[in-house]
N, CA and C atoms as a LAMMPS dump frame, in Angstrom:
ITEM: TIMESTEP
0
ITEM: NUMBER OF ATOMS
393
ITEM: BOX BOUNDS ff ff ff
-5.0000000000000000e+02 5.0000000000000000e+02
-5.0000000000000000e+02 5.0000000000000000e+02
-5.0000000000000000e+02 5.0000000000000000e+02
ITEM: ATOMS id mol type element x y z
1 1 1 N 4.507 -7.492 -24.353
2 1 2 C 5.888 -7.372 -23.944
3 1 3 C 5.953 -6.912 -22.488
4 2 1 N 6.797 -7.763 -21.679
5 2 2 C 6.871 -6.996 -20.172
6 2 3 C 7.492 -6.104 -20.229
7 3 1 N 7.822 -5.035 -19.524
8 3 2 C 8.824 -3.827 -19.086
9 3 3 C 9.278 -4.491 -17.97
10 4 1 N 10.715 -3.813 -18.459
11 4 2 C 11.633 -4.602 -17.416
12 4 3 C 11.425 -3.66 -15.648
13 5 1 N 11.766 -4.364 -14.554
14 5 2 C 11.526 -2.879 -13.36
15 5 3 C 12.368 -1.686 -13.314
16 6 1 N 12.218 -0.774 -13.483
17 6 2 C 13.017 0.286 -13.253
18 6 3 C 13.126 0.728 -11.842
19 7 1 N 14.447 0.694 -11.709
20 7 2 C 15.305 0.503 -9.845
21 7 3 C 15.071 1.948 -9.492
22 8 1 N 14.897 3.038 -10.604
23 8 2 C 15.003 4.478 -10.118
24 8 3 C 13.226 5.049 -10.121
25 9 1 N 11.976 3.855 -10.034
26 9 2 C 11.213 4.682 -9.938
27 9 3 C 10.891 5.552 -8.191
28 10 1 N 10.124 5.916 -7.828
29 10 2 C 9.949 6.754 -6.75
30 10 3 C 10.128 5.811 -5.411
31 11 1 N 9.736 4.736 -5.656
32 11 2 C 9.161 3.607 -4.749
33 11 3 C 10.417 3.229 -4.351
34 12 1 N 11.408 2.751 -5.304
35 12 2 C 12.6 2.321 -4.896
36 12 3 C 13.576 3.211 -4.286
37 13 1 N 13.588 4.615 -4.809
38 13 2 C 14.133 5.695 -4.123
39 13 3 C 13.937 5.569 -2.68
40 14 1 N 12.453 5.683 -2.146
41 14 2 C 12.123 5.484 -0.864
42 14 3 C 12.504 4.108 -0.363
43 15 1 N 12.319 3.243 -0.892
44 15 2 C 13.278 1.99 -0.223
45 15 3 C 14.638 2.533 0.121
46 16 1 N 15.88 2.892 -0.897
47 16 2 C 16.767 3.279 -0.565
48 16 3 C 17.29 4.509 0.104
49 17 1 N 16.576 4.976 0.823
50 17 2 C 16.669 6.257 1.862
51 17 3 C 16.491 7.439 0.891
52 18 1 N 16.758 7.67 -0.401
53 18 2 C 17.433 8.669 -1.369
54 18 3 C 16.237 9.569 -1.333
55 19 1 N 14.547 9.283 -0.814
56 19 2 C 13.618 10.265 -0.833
57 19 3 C 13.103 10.039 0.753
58 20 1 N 12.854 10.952 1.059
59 20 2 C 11.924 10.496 2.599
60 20 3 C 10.679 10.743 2.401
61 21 1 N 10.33 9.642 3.23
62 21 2 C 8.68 9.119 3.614
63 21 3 C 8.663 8.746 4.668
64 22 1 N 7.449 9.188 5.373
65 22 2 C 6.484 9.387 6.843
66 22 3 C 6.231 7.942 7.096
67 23 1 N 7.812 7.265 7.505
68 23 2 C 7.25 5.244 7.849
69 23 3 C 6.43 4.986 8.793
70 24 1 N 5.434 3.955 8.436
71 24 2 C 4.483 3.994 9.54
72 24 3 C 5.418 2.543 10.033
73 25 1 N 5.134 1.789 9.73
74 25 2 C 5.946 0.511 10.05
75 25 3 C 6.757 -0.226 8.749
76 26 1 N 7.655 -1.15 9.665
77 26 2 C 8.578 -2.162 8.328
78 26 3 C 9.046 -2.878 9.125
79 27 1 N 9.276 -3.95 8.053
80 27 2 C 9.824 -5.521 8.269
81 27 3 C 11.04 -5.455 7.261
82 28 1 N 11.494 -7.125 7.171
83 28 2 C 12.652 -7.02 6.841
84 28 3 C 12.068 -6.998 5.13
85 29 1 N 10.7 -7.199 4.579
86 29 2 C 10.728 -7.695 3.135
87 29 3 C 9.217 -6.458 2.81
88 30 1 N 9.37 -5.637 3.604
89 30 2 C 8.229 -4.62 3.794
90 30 3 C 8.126 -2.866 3.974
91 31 1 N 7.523 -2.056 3.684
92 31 2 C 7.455 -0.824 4.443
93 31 3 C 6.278 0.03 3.863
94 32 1 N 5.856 0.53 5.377
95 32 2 C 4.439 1.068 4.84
96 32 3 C 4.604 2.24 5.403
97 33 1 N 4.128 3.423 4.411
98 33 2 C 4.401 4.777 4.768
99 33 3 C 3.02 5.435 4.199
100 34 1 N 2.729 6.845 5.053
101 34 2 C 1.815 7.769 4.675
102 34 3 C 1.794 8.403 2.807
103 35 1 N 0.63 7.764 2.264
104 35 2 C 0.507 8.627 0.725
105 35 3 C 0.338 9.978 0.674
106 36 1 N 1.627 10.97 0.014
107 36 2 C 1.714 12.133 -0.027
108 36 3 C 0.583 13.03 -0.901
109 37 1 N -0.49 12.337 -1.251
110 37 2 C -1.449 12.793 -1.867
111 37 3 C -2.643 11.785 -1.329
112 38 1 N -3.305 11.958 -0.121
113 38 2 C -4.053 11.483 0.545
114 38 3 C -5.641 10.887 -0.179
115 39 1 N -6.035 9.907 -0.446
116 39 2 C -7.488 9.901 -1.174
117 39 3 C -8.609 9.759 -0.392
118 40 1 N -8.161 9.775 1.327
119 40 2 C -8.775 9.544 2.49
120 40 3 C -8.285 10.339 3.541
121 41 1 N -8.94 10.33 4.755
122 41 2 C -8.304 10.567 6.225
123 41 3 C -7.311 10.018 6.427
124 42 1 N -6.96 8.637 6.124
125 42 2 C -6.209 7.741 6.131
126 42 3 C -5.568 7.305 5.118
127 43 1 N -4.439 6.932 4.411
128 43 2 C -4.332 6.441 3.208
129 43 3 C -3.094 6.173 3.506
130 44 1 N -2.538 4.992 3.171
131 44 2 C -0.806 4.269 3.856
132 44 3 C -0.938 3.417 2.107
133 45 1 N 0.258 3.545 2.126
134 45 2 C 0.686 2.828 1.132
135 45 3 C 1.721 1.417 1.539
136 46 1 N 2.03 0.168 1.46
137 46 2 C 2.729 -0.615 1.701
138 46 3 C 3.145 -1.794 0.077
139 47 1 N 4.222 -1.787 0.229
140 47 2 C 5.559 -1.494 -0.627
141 47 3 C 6.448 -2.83 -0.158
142 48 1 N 6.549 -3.947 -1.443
143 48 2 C 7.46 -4.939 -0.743
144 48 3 C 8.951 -4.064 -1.045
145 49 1 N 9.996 -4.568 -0.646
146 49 2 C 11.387 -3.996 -0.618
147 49 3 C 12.219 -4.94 -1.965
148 50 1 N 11.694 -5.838 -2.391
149 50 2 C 12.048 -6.29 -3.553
150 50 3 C 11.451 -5.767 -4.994
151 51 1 N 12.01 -5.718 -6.219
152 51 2 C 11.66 -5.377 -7.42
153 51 3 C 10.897 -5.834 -7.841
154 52 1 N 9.225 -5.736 -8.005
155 52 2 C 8.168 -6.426 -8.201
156 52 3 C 7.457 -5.197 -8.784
157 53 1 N 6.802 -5.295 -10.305
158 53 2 C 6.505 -4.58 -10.923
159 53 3 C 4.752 -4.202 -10.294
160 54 1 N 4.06 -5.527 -10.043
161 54 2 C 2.885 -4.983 -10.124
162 54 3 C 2.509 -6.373 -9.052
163 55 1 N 0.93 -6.632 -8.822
164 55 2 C 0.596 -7.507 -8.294
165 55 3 C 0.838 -9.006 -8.63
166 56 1 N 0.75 -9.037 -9.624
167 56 2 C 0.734 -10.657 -10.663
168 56 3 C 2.814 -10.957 -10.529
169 57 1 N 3.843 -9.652 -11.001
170 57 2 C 4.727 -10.152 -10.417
171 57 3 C 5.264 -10.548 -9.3
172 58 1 N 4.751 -9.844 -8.072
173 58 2 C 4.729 -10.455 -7.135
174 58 3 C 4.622 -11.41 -6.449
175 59 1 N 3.271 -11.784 -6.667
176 59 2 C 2.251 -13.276 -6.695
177 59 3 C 3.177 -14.362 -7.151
178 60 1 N 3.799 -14.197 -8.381
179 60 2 C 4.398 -15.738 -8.971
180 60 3 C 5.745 -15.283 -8.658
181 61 1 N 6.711 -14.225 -8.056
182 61 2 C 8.227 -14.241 -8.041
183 61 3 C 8.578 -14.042 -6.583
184 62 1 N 6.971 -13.119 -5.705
185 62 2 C 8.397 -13.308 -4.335
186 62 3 C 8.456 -14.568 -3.87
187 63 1 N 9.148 -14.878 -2.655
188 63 2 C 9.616 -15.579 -2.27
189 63 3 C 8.12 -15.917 -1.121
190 64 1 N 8.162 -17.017 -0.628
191 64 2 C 6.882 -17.086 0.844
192 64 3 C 7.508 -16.297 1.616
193 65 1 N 8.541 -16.022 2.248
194 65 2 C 8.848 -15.15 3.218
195 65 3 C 8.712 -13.633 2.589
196 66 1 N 8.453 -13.02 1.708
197 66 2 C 8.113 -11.759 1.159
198 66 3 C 6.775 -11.65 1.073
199 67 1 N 6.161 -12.625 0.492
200 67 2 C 4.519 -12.978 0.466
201 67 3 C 4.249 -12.477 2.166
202 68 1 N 4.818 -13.663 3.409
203 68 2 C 4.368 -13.753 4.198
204 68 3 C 4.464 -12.009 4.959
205 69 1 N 6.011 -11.689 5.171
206 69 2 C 5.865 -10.762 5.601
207 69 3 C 5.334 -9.208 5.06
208 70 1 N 5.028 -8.994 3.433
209 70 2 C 4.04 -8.039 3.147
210 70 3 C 3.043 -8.095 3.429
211 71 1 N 1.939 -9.403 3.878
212 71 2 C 1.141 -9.326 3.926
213 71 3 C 0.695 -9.44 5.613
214 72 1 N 1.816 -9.648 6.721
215 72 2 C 1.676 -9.364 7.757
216 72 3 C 1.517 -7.837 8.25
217 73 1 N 2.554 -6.99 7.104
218 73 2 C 2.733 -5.577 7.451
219 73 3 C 1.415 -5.043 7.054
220 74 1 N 0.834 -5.357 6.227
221 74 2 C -0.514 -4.377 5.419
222 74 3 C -1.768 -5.231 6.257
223 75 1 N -1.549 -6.432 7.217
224 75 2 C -2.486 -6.68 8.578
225 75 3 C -2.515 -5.509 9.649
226 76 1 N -0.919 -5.571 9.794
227 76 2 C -0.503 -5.007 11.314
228 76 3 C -1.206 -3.096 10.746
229 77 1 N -0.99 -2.846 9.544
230 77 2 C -1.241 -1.017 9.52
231 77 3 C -2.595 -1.29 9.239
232 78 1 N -3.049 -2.267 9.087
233 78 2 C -4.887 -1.764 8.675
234 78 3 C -5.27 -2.512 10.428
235 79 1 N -4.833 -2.878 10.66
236 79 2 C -5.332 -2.69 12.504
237 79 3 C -5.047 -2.082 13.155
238 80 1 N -4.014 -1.135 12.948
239 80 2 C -3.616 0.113 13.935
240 80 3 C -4.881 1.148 12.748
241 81 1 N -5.244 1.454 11.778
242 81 2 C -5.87 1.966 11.595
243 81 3 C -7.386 1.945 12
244 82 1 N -7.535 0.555 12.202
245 82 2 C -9.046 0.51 12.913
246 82 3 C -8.899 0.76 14.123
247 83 1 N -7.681 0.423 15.022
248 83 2 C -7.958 1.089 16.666
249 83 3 C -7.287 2.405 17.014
250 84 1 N -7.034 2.847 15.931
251 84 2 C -6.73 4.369 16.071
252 84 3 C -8.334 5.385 16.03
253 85 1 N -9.063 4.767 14.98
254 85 2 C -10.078 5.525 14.464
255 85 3 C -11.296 4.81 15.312
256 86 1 N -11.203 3.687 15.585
257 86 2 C -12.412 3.311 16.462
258 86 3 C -11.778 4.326 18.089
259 87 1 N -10.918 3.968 18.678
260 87 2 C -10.201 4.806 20.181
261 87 3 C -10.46 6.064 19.836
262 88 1 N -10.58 6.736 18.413
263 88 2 C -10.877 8.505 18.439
264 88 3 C -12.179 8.967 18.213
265 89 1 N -12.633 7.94 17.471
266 89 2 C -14.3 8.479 17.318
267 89 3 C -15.44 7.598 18.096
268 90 1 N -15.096 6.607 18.637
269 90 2 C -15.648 5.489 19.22
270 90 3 C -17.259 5.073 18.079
271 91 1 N -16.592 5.15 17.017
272 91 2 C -17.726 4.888 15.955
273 91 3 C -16.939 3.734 15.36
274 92 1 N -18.086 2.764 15.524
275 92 2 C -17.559 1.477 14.632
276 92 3 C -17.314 1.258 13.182
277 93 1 N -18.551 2.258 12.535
278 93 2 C -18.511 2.361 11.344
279 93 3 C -17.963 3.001 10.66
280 94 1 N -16.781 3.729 11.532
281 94 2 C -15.69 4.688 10.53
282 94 3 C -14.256 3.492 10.722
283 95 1 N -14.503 2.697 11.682
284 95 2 C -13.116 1.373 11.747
285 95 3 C -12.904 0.446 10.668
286 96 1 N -13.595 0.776 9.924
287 96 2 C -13.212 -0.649 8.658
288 96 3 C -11.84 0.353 7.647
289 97 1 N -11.979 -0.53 6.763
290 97 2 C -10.769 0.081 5.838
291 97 3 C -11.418 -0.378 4.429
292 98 1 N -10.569 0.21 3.359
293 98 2 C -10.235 -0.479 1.708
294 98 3 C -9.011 -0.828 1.394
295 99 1 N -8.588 -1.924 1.11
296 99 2 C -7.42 -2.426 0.242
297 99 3 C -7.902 -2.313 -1.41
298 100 1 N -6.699 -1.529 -1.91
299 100 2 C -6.771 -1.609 -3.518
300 100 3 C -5.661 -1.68 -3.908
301 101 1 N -5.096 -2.487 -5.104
302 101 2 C -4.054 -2.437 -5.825
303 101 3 C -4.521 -2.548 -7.442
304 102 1 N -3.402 -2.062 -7.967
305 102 2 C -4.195 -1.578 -9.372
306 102 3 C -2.8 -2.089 -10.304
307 103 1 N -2.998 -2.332 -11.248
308 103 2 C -2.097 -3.048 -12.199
309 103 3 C -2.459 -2.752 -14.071
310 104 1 N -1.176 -2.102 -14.32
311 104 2 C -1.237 -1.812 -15.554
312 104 3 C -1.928 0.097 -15.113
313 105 1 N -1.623 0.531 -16.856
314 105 2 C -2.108 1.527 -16.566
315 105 3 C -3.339 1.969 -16.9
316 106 1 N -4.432 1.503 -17.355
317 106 2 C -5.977 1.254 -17.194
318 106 3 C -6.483 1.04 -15.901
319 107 1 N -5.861 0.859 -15.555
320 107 2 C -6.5 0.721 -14.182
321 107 3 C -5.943 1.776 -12.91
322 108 1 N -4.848 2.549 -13.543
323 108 2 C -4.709 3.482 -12.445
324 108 3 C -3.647 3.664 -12.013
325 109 1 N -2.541 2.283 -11.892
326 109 2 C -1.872 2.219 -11.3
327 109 3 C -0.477 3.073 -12.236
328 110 1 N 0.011 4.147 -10.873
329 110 2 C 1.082 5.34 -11.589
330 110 3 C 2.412 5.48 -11.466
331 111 1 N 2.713 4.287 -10.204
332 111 2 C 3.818 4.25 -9.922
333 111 3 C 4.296 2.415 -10.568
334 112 1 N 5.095 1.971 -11.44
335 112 2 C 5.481 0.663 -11.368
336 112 3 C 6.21 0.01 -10.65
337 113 1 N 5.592 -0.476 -9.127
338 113 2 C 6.185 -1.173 -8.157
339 113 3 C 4.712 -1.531 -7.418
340 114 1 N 4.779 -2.565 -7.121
341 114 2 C 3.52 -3.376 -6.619
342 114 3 C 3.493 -2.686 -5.063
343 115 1 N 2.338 -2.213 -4.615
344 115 2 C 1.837 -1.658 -3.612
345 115 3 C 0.148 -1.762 -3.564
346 116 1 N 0.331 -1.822 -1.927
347 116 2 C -1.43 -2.08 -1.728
348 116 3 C -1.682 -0.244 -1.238
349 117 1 N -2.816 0.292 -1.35
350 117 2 C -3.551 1.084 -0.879
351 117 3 C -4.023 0.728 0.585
352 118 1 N -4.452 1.343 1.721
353 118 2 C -5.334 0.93 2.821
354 118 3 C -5.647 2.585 2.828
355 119 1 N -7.302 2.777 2.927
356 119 2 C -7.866 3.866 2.953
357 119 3 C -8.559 3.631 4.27
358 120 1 N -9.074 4.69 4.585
359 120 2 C -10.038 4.34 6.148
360 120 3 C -9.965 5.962 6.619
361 121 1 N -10.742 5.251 8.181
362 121 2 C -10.891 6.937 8.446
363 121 3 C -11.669 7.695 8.73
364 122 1 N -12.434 7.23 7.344
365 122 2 C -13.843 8.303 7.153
366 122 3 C -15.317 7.23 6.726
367 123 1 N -15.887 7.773 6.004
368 123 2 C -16.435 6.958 4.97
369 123 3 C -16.321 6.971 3.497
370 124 1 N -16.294 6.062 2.928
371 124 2 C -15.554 6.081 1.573
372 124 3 C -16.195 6.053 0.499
373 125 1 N -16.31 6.57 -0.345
374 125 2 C -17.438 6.176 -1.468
375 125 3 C -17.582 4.892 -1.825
376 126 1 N -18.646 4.949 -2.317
377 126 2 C -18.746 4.014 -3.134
378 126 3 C -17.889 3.186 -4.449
379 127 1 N -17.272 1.916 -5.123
380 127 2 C -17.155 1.751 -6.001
381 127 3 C -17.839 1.774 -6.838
382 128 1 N -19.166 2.169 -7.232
383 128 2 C -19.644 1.987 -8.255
384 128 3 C -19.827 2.717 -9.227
385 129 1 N -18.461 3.46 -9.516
386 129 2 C -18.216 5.083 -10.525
387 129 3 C -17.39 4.544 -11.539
388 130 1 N -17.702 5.119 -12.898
389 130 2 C -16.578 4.887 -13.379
390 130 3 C -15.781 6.107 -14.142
391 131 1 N -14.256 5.545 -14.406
392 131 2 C -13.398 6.937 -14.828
393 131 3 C -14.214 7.36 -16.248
């Protein structure tokens, strides 16, 4: 059975001004802000502005212009994150990043609204742990 989206989870609040969050950048179908519980040096969360439960709804309901511009915004913040952190440490190997998105709740994901992770920063563990 799907669950329908709920308009009042946290995610949508912050879309609609009603909570504040630390915006790093936004578009018209986008917005990527600092995660208030950091899992890195770095950790941005980006958030389409439409009701999209998880990754897979996304994928088959936004629109190409939502596709296009979420996935321009979560380009544009994971390259200001590599020339922020390459320009401060002049170490190449702290400039890369992780994209994660997680779907369903086996897998992690705590908020229901489709969002990517970008971690960076530091160095990151490894994936090869499990819960």
């Amino acid at each position: 059975m799907v669950t329908p989206y709920d308009p009042n989870n946290i995610f949508a609040k912050i879309i609609k001004g009603a909570i504040p969050a630390k915006i790093i950048a936004r578009n018209e179908y986008a917005i990527a802000f600092y995660n208030i519980q950091p899992q890195a040096k770095f950790h941005a969360l980006v958030i389409p502005t439409g009701p999209y439960r998880n990754f897979s709804d996304f994928n088959v309901n936004a629109s190409p212009k939502e596709h296009h511009a979420f996935w321009n915004l979560t380009q544009e913040v994971a390259s200001l994150l590599e020339e922020h952190y390459l320009e401060e440490t002049k170490d190449k190997n702290l400039a890369g990043f992780r994209l994660i998105t997680n779907k369903g709740p086996a897998s992690g994901q705590e908020v229901e609204h489709f969002h990517v992770h970008i971690l960076g920063g530091e160095k990151l563990a490894s994936l090869n742990t499990k819960a």
